[in-house]
Structure formats: structure tokens, C-alpha cells
PABAVEX-155362 format. One record per residue: residue number from 0; residue in one letter; x, y, z of N, C-alpha, C, O in turn. Coordinates in pm, 1 decimal. Layout:
// residues N
<num = NUM; residuo = a; n_c1 = X; n_c2 = Y; n_c3 = Z; ca_c1 = X; ca_c2 = Y; ca_c3 = Z; c_c1 = X; c_c2 = Y; c_c3 = Z; o_c1 = X; o_c2 = Y; o_c3 = Z>
...
***
This chain:
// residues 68
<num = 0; residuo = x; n_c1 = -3768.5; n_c2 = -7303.8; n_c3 = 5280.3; ca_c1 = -3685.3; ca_c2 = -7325.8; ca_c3 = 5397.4; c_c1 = -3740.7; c_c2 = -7442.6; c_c3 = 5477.4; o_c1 = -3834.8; o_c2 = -7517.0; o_c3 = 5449.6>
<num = 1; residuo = x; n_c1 = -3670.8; n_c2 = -7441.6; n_c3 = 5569.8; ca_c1 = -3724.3; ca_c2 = -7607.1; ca_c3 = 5639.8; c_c1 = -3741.0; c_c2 = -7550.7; c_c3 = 5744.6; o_c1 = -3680.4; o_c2 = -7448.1; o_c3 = 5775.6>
<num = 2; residuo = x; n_c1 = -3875.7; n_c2 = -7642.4; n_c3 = 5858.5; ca_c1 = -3896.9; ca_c2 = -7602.5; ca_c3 = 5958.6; c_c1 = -3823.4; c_c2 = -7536.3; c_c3 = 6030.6; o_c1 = -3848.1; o_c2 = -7425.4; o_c3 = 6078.1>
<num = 3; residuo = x; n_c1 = -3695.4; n_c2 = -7622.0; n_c3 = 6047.8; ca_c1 = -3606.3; ca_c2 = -7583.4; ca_c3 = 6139.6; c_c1 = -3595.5; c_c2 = -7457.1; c_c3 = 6159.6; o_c1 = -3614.3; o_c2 = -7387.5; o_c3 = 6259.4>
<num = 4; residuo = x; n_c1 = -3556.0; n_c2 = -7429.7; n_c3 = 6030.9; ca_c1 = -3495.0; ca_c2 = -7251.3; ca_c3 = 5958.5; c_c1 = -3617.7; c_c2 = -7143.7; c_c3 = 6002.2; o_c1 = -3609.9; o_c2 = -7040.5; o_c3 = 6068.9>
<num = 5; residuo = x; n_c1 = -3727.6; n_c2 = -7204.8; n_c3 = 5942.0; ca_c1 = -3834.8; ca_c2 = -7114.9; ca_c3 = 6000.0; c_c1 = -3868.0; c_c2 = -7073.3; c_c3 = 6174.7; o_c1 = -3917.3; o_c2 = -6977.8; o_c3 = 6234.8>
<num = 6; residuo = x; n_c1 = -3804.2; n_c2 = -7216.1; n_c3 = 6212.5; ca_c1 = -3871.5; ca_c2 = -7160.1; ca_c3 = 6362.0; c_c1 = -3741.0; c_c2 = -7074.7; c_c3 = 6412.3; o_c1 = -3768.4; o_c2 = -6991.4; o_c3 = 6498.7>
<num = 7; residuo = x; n_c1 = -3617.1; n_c2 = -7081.0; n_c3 = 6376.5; ca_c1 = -3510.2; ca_c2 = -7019.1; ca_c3 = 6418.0; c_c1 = -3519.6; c_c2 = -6890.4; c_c3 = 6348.3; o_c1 = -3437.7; o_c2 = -6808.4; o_c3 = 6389.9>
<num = 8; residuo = x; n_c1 = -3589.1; n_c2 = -6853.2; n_c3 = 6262.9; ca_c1 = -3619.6; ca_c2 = -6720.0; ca_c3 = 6193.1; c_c1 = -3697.1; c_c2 = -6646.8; c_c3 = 6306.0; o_c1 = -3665.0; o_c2 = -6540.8; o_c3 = 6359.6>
<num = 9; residuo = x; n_c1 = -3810.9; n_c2 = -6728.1; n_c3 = 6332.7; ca_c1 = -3915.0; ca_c2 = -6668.7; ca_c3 = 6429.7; c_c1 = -3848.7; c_c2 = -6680.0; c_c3 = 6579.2; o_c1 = -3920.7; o_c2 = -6593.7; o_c3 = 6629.5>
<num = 10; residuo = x; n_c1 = -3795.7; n_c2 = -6706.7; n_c3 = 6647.9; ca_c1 = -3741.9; ca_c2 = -6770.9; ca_c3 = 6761.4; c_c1 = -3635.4; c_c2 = -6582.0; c_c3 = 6755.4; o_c1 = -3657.6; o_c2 = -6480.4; o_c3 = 6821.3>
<num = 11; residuo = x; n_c1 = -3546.5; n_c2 = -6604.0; n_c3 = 6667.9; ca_c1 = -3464.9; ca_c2 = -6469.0; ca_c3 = 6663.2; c_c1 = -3531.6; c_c2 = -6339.5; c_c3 = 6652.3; o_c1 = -3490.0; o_c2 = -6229.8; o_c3 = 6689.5>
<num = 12; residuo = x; n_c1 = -3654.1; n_c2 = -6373.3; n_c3 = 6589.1; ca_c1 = -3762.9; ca_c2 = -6230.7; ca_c3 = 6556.9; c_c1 = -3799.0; c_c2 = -6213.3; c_c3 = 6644.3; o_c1 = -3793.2; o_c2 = -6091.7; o_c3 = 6662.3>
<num = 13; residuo = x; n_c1 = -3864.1; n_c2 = -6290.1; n_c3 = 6774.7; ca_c1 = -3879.2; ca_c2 = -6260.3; ca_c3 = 6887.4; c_c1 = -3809.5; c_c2 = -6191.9; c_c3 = 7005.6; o_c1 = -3845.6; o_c2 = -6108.9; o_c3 = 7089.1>
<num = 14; residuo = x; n_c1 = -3676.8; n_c2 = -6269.8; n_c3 = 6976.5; ca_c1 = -3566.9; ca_c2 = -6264.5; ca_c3 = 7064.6; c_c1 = -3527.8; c_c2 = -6083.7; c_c3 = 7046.1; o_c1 = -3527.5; o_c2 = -5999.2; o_c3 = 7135.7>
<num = 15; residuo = x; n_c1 = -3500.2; n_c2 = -6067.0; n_c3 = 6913.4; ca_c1 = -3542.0; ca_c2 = -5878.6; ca_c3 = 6878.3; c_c1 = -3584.0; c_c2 = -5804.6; c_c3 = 6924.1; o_c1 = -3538.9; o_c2 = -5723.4; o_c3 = 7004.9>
<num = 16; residuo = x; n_c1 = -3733.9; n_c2 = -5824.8; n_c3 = 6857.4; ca_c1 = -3863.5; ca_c2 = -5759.6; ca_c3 = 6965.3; c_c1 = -3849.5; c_c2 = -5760.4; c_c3 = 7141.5; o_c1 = -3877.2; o_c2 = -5666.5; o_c3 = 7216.1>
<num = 17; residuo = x; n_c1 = -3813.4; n_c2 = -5855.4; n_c3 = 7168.4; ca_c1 = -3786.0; ca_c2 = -5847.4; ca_c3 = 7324.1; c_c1 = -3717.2; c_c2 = -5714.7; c_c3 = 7356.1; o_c1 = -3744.9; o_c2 = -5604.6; o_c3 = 7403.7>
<num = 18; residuo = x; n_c1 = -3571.7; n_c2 = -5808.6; n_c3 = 7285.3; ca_c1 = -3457.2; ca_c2 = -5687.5; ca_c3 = 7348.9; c_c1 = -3525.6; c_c2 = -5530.9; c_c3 = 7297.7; o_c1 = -3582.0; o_c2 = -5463.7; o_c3 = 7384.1>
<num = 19; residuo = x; n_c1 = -3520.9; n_c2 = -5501.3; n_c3 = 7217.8; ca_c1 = -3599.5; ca_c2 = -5344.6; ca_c3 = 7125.6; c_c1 = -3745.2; c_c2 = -5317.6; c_c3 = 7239.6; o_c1 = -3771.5; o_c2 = -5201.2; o_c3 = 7269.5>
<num = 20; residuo = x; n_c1 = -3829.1; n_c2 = -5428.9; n_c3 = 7294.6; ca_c1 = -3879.7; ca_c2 = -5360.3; ca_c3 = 7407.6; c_c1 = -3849.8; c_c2 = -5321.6; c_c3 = 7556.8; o_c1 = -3912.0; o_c2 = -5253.6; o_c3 = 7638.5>
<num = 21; residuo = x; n_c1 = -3739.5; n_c2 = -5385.8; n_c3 = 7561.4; ca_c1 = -3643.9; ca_c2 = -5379.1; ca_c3 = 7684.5; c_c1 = -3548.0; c_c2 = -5218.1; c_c3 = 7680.1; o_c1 = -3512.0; o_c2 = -5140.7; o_c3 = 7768.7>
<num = 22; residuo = x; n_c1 = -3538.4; n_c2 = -5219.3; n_c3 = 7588.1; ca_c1 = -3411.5; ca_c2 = -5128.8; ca_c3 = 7574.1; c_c1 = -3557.7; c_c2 = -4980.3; c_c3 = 7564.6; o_c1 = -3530.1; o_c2 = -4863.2; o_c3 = 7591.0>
<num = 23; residuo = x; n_c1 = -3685.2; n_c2 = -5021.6; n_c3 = 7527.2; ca_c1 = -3767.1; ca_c2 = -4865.4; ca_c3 = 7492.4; c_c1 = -3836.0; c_c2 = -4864.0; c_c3 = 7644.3; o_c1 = -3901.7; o_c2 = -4765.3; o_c3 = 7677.2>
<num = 24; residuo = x; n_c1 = -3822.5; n_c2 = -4955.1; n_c3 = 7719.0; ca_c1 = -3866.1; ca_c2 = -4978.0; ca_c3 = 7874.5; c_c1 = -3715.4; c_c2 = -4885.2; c_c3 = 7954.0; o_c1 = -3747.6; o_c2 = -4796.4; o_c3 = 8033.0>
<num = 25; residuo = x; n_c1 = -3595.5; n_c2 = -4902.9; n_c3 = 7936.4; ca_c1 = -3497.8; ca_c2 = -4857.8; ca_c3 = 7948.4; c_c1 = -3528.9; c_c2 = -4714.7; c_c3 = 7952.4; o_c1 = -3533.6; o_c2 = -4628.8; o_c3 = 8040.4>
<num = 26; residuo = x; n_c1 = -3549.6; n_c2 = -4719.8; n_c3 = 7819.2; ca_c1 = -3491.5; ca_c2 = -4545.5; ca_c3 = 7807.2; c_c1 = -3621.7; c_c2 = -4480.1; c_c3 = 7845.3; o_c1 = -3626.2; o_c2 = -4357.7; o_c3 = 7858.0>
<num = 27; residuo = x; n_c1 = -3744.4; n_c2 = -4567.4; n_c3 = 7867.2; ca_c1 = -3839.8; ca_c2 = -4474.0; ca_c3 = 7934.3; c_c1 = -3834.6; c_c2 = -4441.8; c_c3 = 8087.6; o_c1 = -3869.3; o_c2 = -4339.2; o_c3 = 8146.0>
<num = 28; residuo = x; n_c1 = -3787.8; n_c2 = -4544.7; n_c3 = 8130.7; ca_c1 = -3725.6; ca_c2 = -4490.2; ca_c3 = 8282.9; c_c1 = -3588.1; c_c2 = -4389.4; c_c3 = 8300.0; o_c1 = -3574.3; o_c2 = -4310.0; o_c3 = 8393.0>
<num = 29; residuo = x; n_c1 = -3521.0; n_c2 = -4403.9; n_c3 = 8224.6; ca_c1 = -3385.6; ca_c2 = -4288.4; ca_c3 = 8202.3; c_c1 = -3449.3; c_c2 = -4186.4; c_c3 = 8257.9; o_c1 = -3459.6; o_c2 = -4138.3; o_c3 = 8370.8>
<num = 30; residuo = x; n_c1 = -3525.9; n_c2 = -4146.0; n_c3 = 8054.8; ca_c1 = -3617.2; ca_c2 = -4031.9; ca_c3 = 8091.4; c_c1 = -3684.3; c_c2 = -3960.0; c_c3 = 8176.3; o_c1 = -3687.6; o_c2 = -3837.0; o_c3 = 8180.5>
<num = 31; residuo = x; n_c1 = -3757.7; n_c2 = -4060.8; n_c3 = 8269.1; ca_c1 = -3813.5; ca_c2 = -3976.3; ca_c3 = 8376.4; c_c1 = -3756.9; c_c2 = -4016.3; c_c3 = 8530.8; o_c1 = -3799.6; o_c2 = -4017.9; o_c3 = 8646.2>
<num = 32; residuo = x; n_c1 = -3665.4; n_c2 = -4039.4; n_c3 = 8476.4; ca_c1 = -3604.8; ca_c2 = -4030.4; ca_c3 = 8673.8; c_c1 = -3486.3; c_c2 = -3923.1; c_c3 = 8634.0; o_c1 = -3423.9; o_c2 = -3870.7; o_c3 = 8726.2>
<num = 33; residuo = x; n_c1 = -3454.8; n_c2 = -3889.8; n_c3 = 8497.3; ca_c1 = -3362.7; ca_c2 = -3775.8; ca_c3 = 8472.4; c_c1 = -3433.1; c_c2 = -3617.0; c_c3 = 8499.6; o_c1 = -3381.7; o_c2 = -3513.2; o_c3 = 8541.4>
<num = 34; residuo = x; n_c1 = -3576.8; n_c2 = -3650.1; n_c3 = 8454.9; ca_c1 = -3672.1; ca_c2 = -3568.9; ca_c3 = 8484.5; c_c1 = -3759.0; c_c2 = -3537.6; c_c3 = 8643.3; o_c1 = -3844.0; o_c2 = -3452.6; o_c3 = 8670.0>
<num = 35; residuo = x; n_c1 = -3699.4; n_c2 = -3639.5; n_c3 = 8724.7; ca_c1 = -3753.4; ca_c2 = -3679.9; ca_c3 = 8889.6; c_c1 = -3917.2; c_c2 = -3695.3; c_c3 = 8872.6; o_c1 = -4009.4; o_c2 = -3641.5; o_c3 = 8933.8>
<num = 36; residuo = x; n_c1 = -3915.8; n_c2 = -3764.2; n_c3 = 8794.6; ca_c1 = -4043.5; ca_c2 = -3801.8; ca_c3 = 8815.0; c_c1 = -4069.6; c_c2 = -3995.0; c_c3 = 8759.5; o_c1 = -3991.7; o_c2 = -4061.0; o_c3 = 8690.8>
<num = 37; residuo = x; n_c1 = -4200.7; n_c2 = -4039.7; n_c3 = 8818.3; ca_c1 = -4226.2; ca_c2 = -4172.7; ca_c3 = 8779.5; c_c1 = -4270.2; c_c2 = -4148.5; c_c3 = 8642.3; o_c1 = -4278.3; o_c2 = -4034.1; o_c3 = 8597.7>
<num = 38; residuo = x; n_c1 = -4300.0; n_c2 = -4256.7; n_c3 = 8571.3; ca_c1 = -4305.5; ca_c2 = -4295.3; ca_c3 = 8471.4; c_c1 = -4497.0; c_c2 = -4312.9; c_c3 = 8490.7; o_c1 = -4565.8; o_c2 = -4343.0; o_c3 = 8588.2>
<num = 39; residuo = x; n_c1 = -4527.1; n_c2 = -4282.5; n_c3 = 8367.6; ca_c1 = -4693.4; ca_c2 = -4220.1; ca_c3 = 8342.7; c_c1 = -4769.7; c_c2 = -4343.7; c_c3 = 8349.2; o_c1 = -4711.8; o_c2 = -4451.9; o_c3 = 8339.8>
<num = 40; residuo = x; n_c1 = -4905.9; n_c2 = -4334.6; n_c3 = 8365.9; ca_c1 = -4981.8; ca_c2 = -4443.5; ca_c3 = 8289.4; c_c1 = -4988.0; c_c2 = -4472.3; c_c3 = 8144.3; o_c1 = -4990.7; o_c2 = -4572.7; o_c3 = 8073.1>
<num = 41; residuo = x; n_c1 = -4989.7; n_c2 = -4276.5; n_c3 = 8121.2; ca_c1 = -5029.4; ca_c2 = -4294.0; ca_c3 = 7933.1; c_c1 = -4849.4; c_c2 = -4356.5; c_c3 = 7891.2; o_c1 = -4847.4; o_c2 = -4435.5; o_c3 = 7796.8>
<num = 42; residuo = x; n_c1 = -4766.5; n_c2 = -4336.9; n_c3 = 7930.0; ca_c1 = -4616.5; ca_c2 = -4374.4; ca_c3 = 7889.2; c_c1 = -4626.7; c_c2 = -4501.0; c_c3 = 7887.4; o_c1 = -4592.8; o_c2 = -4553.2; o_c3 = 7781.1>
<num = 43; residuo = x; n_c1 = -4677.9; n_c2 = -4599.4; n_c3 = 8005.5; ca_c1 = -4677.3; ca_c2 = -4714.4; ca_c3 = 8049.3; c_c1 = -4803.6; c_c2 = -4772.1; c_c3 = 7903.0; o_c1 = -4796.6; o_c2 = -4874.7; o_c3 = 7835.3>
<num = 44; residuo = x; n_c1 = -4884.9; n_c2 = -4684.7; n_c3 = 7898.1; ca_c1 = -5042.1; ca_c2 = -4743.8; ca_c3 = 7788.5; c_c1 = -4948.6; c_c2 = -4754.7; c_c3 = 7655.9; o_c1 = -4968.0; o_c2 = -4849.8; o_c3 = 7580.2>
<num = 45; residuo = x; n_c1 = -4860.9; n_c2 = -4671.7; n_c3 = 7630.2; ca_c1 = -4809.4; ca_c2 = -4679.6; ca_c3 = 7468.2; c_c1 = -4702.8; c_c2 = -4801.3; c_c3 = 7476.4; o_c1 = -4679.7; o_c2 = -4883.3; o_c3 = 7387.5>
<num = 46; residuo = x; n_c1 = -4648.6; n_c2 = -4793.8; n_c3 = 7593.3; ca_c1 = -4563.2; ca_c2 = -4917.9; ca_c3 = 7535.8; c_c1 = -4620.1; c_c2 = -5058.6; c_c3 = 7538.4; o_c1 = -4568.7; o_c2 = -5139.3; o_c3 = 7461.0>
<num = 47; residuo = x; n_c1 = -4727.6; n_c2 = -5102.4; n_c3 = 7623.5; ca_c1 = -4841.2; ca_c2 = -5204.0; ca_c3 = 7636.6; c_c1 = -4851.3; c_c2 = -5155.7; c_c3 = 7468.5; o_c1 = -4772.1; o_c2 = -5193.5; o_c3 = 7382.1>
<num = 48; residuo = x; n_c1 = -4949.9; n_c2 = -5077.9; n_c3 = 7449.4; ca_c1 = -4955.2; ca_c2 = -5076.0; ca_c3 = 7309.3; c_c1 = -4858.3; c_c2 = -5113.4; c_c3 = 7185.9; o_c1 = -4868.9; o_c2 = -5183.3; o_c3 = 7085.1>
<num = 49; residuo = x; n_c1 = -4782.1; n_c2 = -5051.4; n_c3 = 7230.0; ca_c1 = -4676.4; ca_c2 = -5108.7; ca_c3 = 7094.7; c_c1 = -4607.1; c_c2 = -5248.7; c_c3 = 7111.1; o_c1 = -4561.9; o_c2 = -5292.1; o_c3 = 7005.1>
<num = 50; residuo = x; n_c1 = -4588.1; n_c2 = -5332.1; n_c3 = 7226.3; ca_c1 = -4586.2; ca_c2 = -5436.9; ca_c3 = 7272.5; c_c1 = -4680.2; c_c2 = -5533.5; c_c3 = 7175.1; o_c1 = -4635.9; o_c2 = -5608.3; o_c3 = 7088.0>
<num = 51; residuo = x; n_c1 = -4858.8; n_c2 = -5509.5; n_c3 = 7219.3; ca_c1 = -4955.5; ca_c2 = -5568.7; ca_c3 = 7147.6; c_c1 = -4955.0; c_c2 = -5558.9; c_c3 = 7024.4; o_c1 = -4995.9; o_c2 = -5655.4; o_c3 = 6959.9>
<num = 52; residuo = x; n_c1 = -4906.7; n_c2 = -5435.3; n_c3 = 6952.6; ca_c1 = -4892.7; ca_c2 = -5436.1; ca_c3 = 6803.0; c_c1 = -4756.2; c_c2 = -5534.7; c_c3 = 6722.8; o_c1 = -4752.0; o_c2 = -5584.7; o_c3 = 6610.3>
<num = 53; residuo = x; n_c1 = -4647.0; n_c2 = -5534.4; n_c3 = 6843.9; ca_c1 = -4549.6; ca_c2 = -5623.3; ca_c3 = 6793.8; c_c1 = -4564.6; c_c2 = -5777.9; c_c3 = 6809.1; o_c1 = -4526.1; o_c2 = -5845.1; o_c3 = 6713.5>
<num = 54; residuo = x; n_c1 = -4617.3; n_c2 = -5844.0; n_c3 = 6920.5; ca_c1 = -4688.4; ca_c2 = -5935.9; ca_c3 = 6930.0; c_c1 = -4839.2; c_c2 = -5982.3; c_c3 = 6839.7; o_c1 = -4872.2; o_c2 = -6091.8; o_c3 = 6885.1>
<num = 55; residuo = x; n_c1 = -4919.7; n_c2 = -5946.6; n_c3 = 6751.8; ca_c1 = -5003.3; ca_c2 = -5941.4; ca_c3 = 6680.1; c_c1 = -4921.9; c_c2 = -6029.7; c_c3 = 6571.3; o_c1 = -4936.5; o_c2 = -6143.4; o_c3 = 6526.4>
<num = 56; residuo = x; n_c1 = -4806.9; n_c2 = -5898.9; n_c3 = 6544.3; ca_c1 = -4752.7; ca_c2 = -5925.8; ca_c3 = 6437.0; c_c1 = -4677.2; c_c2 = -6060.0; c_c3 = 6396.1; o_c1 = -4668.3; o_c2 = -6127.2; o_c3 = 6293.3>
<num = 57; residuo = x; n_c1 = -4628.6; n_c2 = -6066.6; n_c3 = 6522.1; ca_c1 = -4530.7; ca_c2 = -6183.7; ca_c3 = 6505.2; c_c1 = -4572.7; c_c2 = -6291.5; c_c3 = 6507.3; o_c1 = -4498.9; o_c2 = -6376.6; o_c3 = 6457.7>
<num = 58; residuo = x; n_c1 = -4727.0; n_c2 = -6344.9; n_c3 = 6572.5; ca_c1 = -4839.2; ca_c2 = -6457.5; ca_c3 = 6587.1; c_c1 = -4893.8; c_c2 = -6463.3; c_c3 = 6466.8; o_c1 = -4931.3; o_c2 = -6573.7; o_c3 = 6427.3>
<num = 59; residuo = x; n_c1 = -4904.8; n_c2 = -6386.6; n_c3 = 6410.9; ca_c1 = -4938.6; ca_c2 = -6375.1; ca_c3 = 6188.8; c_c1 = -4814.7; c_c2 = -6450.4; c_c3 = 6127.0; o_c1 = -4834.8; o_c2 = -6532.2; o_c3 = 6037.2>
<num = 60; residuo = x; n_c1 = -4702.2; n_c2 = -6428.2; n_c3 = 6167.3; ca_c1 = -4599.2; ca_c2 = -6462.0; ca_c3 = 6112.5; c_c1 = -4577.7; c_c2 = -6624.2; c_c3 = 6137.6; o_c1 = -4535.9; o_c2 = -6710.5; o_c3 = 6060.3>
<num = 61; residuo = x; n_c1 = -4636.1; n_c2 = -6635.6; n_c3 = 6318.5; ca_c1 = -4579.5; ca_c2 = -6780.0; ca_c3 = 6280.1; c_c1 = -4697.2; c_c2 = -6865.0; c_c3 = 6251.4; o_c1 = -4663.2; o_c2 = -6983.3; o_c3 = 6247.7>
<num = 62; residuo = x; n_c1 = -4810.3; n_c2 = -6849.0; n_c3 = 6232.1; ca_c1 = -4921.7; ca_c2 = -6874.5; ca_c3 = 6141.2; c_c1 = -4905.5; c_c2 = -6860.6; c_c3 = 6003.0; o_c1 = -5002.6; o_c2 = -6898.1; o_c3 = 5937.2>
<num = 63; residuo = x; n_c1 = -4819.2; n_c2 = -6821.3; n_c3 = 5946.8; ca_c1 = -4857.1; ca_c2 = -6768.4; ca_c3 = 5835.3; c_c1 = -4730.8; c_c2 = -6922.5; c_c3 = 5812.4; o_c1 = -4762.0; o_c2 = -7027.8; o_c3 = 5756.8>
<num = 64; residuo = x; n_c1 = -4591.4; n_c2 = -6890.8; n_c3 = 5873.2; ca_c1 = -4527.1; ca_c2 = -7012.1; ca_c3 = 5859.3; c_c1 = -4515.5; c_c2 = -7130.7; c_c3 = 5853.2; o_c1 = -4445.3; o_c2 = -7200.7; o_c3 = 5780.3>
<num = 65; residuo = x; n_c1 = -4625.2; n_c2 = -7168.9; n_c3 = 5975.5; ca_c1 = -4674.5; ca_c2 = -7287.9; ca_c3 = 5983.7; c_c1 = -4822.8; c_c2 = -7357.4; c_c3 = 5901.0; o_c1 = -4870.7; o_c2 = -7469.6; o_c3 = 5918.0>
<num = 66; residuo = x; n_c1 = -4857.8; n_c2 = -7277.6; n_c3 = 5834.7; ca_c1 = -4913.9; ca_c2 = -7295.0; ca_c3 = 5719.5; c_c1 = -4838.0; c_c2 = -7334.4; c_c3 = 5552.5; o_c1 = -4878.1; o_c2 = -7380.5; o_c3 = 5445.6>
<num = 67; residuo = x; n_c1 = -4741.1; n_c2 = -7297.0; n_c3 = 5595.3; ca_c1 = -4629.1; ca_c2 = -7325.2; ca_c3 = 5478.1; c_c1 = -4601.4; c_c2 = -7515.1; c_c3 = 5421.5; o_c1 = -4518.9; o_c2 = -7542.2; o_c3 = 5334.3>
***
């Protein structure tokens, strides 16, 4: 593929991951204001976490691309 293609591969992979952490930020506030309560630290620690695990991933990817 050609740069181009690659960075618009990665550019959309991101653009994903965003929305998919937006929308699990979403429904974690639903959840607990349906429940009357704030939203946790440990709730707040997993999605930081899974954030950092999706970001890891995607900095491999465009390393791995730009090595291409």
C-alpha cells in the first residue's frame, strides 16, 4: 500500500478507538447516575487502562508501518 493508504488506515483506526472510548465513557456515566451515584476511581482506573492498552497498540502499528 502507499503511504497515503497507510496513514488513512491508521488515521481511521484511531478515529475508532476514540469513538469506542467515548461511547464506553458514555455508558459508564449512564450507569451510574442511573444508579445515583458518581462514577468510581477503580471505574475511572479501567478505562485509563484500557485507553493505555489501546494506545500501545496503535503506536506499534504505526511503527510497525512506517518501517514498511
Amino acid at each position: 500500500m502507499s503511504g497515503r493508504t497507510d496513514n488513512a488506515l491508521i488515521l481511521i483506526q484511531l478515529l475508532t478507538q476514540l469513538l469506542a472510548q467515548a461511547q464506553s465513557i458514555g455508558q459508564l456515566i449512564s450507569k451510574a447516575r442511573s444508579e445515583g451515584r458518581d462514577v468510581t476511581d477503580a471505574e475511572l482506573a479501567a478505562l485509563v487502562a484500557q485507553d493505555d492498552a489501546v494506545r500501545a497498540a496503535l503506536e506499534a502499528e504505526i511503527v510497525r508501518q512506517q518501517s514498511r
